[in-house]
C-alpha positions as CSV (number, residue, x, y, z in Angstrom):
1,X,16.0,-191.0,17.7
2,X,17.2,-188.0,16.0
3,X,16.9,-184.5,16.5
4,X,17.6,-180.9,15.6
5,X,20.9,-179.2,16.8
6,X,18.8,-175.6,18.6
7,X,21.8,-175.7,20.7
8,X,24.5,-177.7,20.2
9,X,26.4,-177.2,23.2
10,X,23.3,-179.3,25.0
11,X,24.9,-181.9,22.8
12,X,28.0,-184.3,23.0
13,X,30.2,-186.6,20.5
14,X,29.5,-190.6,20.0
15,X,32.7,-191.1,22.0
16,X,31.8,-188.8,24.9
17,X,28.4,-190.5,24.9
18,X,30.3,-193.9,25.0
19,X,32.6,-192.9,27.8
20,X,30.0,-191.9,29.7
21,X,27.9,-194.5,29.8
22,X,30.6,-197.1,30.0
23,X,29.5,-199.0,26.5
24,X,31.4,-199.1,23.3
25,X,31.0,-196.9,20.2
26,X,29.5,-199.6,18.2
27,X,26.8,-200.0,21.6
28,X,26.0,-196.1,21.5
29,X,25.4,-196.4,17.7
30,X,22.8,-199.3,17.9
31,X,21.4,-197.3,21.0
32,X,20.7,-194.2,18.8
33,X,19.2,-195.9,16.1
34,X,17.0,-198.0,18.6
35,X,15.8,-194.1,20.2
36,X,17.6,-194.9,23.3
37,X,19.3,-191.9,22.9
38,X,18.4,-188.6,21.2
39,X,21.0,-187.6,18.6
40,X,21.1,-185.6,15.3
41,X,23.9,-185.3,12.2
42,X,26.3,-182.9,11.4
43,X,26.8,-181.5,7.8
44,X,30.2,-183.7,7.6
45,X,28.0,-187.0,9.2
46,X,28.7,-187.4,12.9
47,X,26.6,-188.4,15.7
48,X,25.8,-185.7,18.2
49,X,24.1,-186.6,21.0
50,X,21.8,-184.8,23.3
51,X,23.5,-184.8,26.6
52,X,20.2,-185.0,28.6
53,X,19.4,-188.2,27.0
54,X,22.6,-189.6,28.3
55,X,21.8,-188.4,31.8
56,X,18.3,-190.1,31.5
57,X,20.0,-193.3,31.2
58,X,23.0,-193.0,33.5
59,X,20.3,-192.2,36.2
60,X,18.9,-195.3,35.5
61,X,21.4,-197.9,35.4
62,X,23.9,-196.3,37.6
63,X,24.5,-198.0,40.7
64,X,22.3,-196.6,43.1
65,X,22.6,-196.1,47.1
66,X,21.4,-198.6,49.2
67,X,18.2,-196.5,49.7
68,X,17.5,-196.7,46.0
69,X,18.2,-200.6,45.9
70,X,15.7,-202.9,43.6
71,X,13.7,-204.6,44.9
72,X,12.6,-207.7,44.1
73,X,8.5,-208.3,43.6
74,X,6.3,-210.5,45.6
75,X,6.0,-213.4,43.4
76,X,4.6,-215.3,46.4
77,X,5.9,-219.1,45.7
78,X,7.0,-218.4,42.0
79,X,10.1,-218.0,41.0
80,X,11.1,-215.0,38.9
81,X,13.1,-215.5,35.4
82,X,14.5,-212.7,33.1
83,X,15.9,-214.2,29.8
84,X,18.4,-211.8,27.7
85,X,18.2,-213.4,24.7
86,X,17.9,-211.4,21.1
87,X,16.8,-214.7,19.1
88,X,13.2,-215.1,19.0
89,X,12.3,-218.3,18.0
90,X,15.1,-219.3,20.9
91,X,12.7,-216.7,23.0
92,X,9.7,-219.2,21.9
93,X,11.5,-222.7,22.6
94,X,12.3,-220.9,26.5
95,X,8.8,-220.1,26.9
96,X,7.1,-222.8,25.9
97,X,10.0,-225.6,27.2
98,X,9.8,-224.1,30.7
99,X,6.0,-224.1,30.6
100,X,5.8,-227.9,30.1
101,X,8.1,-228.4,33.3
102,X,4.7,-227.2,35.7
103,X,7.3,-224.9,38.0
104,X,5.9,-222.5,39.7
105,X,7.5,-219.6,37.2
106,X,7.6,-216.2,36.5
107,X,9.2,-215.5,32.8
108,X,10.4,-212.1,31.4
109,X,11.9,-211.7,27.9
110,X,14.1,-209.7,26.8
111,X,15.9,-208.8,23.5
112,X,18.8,-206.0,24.5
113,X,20.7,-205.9,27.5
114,X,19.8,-202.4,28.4
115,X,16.1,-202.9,28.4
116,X,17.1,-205.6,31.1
117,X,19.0,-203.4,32.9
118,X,16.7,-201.0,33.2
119,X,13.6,-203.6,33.8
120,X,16.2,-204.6,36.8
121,X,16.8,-201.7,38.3
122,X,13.0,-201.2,39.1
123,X,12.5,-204.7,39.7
124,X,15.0,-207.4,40.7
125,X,14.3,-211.0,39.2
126,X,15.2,-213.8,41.3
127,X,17.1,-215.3,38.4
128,X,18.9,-214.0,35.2
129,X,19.7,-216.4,32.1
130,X,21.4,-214.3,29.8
131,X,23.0,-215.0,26.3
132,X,26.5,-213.0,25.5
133,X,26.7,-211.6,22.4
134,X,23.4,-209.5,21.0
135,X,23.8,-205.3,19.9
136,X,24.2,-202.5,21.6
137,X,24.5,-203.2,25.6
138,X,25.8,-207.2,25.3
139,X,25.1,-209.6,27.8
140,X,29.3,-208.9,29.6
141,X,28.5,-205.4,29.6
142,X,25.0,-205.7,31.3
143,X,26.3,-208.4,33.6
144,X,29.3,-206.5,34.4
145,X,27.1,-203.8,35.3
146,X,24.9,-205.8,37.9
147,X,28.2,-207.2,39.8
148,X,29.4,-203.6,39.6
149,X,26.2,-202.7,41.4
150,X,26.1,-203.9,45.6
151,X,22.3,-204.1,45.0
152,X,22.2,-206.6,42.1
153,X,25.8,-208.0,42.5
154,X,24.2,-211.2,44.4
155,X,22.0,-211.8,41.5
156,X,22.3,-215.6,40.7
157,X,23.3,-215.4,37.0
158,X,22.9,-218.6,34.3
159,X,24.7,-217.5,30.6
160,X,23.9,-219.8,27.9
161,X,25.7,-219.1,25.2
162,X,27.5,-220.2,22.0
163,X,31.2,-219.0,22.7
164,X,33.9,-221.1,23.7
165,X,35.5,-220.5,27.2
166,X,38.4,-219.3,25.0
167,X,36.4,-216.7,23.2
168,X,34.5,-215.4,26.4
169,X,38.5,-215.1,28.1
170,X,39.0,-213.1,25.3
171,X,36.3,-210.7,26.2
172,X,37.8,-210.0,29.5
173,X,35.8,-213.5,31.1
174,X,33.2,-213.5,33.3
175,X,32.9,-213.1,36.9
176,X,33.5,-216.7,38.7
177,X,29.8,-216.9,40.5
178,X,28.5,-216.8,37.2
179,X,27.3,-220.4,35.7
180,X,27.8,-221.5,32.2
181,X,26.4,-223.4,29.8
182,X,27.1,-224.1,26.5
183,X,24.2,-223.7,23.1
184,X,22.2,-225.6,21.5
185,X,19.9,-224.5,25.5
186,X,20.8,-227.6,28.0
187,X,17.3,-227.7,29.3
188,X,17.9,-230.6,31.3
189,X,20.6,-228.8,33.8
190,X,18.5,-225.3,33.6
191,X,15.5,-227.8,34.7
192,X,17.7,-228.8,38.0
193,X,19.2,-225.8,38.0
194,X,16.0,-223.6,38.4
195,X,14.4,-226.6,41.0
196,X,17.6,-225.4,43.4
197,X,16.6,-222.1,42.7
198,X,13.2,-222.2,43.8
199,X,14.2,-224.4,47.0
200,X,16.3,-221.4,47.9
201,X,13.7,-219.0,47.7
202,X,11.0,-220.3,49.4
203,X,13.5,-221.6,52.6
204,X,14.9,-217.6,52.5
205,X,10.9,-216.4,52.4
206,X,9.6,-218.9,55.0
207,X,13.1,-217.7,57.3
208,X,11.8,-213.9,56.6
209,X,8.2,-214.8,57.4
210,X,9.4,-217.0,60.8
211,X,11.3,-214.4,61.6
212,X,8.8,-210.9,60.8
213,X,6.5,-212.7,63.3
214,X,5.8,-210.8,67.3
215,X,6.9,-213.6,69.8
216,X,4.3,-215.6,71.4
């Protein structure tokens, strides 16, 4: 979203912006031309961006305290899936695969990684499948982000992506709880995959429900 300069000292550069937030130049560019951020052009043709706008967003996906934690919804029996994935007729085969398995399932998608983020931070899936590379915030900076985080870093976290294990080394790897699979989508180990998943849950809910109960 672009603006008008009334007073530029409320604004900062494209590489202040980017050191702020923790993101890459390339990231802060998509983000302004996405309105994520509120920025205008100078005469010579740089990016200044409105410093408030940058707050707005730090204030949502900064680690939080404890106080401030997600938290995740009460999905009752289903389990609940966020997919970061920018392809949307991959989007389509997700939904409409994971609908034929009769799971008790709860499916978000997303396109960016910080419209995840943010969906995160006011409510915590039970389950992220995320792809790697996609503009602005990328799946390693969002998932970097959550492990950074004490309230999300327990996340359980599928990627499913197209890069060798060279190629994601190269980006500075990923963190070791993190499972990976390989493109075209192996629906046949997420199937088995999310079946452990949903055992977990419901043994952690019936513990909390056992346990929130008066004695006898």
């Amino acid at each position: 979203m672009m603006a008008s300069a009334d007073n530029p000292s409320e604004f900062i550069s494209t590489a202040q912006a980017a050191r702020q937030l923790g993101l890459s130049l390339g990231a802060v560019q998509q983000m302004v031309e996405h309105g994520k951020l509120v920025a205008w052009k100078t005469a010579g043709g740089h990016r200044r961006i409105r410093q408030d706008s940058v707050d707005a967003l730090l204030s949502n996906v900064t680690p939080q305290p404890a106080a401030a934690a997600p938290v995740a919804r009460p999905h009752g029996d289903k389990l609940s899936i966020m997919v970061l994935e920018d392809d949307l007729l991959l989007q389509t085969v997700y939904r409409e695969t994971m609908a034929k398995w009769g799971l008790p399932l709860e499916i978000q998608m997303f396109g960016n990684g910080l419209d995840a983020l943010l969906e995160v931070g006011r409510s915590m899936p039970d389950l992220l499948i995320a792809d790697l590379r996609m503009s602005g915030l990328d799946g390693f900076q969002m998932i970097r982000r959550l492990r950074d985080n004490p309230a999300t870093q327990d996340l359980p976290i599928v990627v499913v992506s197209v890069l060798s294990p060279e190629e994601i080394a190269a980006e500075g790897g990923l963190p070791d709880d993190v499972t990976v699979y390989g493109k075209p989508v192996p629906f046949r180990e997420l199937h088995g995959y999310i079946q452990a998943q949903i055992a977990r849950i419901r043994r952690q809910r019936n513990l909390r429900t056992v346990t929130s109960q008066p004695p006898a």
